[in-house]
C-alpha positions as CSV (number, residue, x, y, z in Angstrom):
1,X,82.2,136.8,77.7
2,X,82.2,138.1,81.0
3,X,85.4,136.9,82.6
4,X,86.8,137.1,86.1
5,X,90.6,138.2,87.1
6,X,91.8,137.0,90.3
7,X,95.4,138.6,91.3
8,X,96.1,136.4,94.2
9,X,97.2,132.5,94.3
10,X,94.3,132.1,97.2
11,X,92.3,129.1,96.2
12,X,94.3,128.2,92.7
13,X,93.5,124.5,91.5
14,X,96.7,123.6,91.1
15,X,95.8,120.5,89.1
16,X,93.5,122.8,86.8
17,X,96.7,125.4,86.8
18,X,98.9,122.3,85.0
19,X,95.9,121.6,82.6
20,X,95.6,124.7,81.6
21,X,99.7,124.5,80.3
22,X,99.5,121.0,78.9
23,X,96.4,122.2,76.8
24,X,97.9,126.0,75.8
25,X,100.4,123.5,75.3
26,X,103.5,125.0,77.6
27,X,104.7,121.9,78.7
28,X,104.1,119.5,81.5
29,X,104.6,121.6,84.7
30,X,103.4,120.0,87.5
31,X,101.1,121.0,90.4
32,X,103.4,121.9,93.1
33,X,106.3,123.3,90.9
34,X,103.4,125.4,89.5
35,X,102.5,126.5,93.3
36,X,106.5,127.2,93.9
37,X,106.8,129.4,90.9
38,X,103.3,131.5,91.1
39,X,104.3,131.7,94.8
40,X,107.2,133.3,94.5
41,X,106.5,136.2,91.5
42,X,105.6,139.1,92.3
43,X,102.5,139.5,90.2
44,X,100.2,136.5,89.1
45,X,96.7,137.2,87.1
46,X,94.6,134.0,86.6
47,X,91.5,134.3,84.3
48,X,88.4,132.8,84.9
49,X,84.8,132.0,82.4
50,X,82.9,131.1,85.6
51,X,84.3,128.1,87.5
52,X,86.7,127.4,84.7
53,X,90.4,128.9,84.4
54,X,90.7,130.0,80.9
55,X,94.6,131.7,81.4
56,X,97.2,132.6,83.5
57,X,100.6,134.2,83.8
58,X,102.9,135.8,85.9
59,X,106.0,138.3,86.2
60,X,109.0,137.5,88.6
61,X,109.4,141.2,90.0
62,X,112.1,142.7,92.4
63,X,110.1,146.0,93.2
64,X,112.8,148.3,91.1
65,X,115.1,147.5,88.4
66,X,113.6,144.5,86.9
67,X,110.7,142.2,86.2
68,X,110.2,139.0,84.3
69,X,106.6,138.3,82.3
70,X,106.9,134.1,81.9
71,X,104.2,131.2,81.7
72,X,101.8,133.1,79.7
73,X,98.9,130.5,79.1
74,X,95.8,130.3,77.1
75,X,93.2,127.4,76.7
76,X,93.0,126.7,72.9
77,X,89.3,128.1,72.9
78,X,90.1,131.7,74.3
79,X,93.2,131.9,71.8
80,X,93.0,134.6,69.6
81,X,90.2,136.4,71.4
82,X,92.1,139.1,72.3
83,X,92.4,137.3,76.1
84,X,96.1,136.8,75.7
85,X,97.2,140.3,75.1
86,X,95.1,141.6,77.8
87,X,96.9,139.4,79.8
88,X,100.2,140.8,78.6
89,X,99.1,144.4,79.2
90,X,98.1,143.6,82.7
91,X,101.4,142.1,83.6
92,X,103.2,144.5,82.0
93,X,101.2,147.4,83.3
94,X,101.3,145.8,86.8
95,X,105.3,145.6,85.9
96,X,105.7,149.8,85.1
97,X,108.4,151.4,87.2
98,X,110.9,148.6,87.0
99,X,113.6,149.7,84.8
100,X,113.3,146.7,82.2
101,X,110.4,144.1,81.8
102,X,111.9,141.5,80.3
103,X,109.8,138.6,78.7
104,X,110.8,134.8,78.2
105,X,108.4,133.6,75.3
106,X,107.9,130.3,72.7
107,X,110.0,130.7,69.6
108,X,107.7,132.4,66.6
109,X,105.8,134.8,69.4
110,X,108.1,137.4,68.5
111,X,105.4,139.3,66.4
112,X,103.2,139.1,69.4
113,X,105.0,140.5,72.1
114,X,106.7,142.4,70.1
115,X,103.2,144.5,70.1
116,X,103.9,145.8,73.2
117,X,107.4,147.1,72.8
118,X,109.2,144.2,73.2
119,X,112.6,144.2,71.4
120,X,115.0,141.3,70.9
121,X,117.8,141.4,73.4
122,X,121.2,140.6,71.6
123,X,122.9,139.5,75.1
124,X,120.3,137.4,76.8
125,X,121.9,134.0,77.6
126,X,120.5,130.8,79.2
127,X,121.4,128.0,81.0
128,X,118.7,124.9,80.8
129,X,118.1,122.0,83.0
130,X,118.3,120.4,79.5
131,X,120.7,122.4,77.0
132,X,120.3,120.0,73.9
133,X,116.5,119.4,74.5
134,X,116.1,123.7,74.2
135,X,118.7,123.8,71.4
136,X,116.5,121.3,69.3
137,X,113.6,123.2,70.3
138,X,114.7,126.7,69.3
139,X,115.3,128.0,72.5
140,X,119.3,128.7,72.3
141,X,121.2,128.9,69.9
142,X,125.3,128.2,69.7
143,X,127.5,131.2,67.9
């Protein structure tokens, strides 16, 4: 499987870009929130197998103290190929010299990421468009 890496949001399908999440699945995220949010991080990386975009994922990133890894997303046929922790690495390589990387993950990924040093943070809080719907889902949780 040779694969291409493109580091840049010049000539992203937008449309394939909010497939690729509904298939992973991630969620419905639309075309052009999908072009505001890879637009503004700091580091993107999206995968291609020839003409197709197999994963993506980025890292919000302030250039010193701290950068975010979020919407890390696989098509169901390159899961567990290895692809998504590559992906990982190269954000959070990409990410090195901040003073935390923090990463926002799925509930029951903890194993995963945890493969790269991540740690549970016992004071990370959130506020959701939708509280309840993230509460249900995992997300949060009330003390």
């Amino acid at each position: 499987m040779l694969l291409e890496w493109k580091t840049t949001t010049a000539g992203v399908d937008w449309d394939e870009l909010s497939a690729l999440y509904r298939a992973a699945p991630l969620g419905d995220k639309k075309p052009d929130h999908l072009r505001t949010v890879f637009g503004n991080s700091r580091f993107v990386s999206f995968v291609y197998d020839g003409a197709q975009l197999v994963a993506a994922g980025r890292a919000l990133a302030d250039g010193g103290d701290c950068s975010y890894i979020c919407d890390i997303a696989v098509l169901p046929s390159y899961q567990g190929t290895g692809l998504g922790k590559k992906l990982v690495g190269d954000l959070v390589d990409r990410s090195r010299g901040h003073k935390k990387i923090i990463l926002y993950s799925v509930p029951g990924r903890e194993a995963f990421y945890g493969k790269f040093g991540f740690l549970r943070m016992k004071t990370a809080m959130a506020i959701f468009e939708n509280q309840q719907v993230q509460l249900e889902r995992g997300y949060l949780t009330v003390d």
